[in-house]
C-alpha positions, 0 to 999 in steps of 0.5 A: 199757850204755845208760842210761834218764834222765828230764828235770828234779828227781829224774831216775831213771838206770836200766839195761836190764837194771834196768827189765826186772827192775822189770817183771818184779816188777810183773808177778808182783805181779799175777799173783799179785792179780788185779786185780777177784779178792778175796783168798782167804778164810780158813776159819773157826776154832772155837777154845775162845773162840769157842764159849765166846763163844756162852754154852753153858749150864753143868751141875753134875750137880744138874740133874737128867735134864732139866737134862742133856738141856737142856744136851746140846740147847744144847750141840748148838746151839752146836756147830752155830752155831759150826761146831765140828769134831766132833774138839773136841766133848768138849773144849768141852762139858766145859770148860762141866761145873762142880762134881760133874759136873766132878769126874766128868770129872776122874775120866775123865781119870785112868783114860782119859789126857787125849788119849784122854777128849779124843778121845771120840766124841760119841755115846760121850760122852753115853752117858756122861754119861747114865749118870751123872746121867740114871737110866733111871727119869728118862728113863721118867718123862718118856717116860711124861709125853709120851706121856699129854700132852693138850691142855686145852681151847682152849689149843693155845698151852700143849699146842704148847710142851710138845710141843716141849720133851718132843720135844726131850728124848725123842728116841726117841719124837720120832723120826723125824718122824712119830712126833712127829707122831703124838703131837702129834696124839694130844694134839690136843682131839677137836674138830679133831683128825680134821681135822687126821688127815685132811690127812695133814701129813708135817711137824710144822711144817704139822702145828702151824699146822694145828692152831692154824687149827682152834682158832681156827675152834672158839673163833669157833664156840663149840665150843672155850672162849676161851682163858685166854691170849688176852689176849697176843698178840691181833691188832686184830681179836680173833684169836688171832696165832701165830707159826709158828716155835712148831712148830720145837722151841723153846730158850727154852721152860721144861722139863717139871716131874719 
């Protein structure tokens, strides 16, 4: 059998059958790593730290309906933020319940198994949930609360916020869309709200900065008084600035009082 050798230092003596075998290897390697192709990408994987890692609020039960329905809103969030399978929804959220509502879910476990309260369905979960800590006369009070909200004189900034958090915590009445645009327009100040009706918005966020334009326009006119809020957020120029991201609903805006 011949032999491969190589002059000088370190000559390597290499059989035929040797080299072909080293060439085969190499060309596995790149078989298998295209040269210019990344390496696959590995999916992304929620685990429990990684939703915990977002801080999801905690709930206790003495929140209150508003406090329930805020926490299943930034619950949601994170889920969404996180990528969360909904297979492990109710694993996650109830490992963020504290004190009663976590004796509650405890209590759950025992009639249900922990694999089977686990499995829960979201939307089964949070009728639940409601149930325990959400009383139908709560929910009624703040749907009654929306549905009389007005706007006060030409503070659109304060009527804008409100809306948003009644919407995120009444459901049935904000949805769908134009339902919530219906009743933001029905709270709007008489001054603009025909020319608001008038420009037949499909989306609360054009509604919203419709609105806000106007009220401008009626301040400067003197039909509106001057805002009590104007002092913030006040361009050079004297004018109101609004950022168009208020119309979307808000997660850091303070909840209605009960």
């Amino acid at each position: 059998m011949k032999t491969m050798s190589g002059r000088g230092r370190g000559n390597v003596n290499m059989t035929q059958a040797q080299f072909t075998n080293l060439l085969n290897t190499v060309a596995a390697a790149f078989a298998a790593h295209p040269i210019g192709q990344p390496a696959p990408v590995q999916p992304r994987v929620c685990t429990f730290k990684t939703f915990m890692d977002c801080k999801p609020l905690p709930f206790s039960g003495t929140e209150g309906a508003i406090g329930l329905l805020h926490w299943i809103e930034k619950v949601e969030a994170v889920f969404a933020v996180c990528e969360c399978p909904p297979a492990n929804w109710v694993k996650f959220a109830t490992g963020t319940l504290e004190g009663s509502a976590l004796s509650w879910w405890k209590a759950q476990i025992q009639m249900l198994g922990l694999e089977t309260a686990n499995a829960t369905a979201w939307e089964d979960f949070k009728d639940m949930i409601k149930e325990e800590y959400c009383h139908r006369d709560d929910i009624h009070k703040l749907e009654d609360e929306y549905y009389e909200l007005k706007m006060v004189g030409s503070e659109i900034e304060t009527y804008t916020k409100l809306s948003n958090d009644y919407a995120a915590l009444c459901p049935n009445m904000s949805r769908p869309m134009y339902r919530r645009i219906e009743l933001y327009i029905k709270g709007l100040v008489p001054e603009i709200r025909s020319h608001v009706t008038s420009a037949n918005l499909t989306a609360i966020q054009p509604v919203v900065r419709l609105a806000h334009k106007l009220t401008n326009q009626a301040v400067e006119e003197g039909r509106l008084p001057k805002r009590i809020s104007a002092a913030e957020g006040t361009s050079s120029d004297g004018k109101r600035k609004w950022d168009g991201n208020q119309g979307k609903d808000a997660n850091s805006t303070q909840a209605p009082a009960q």
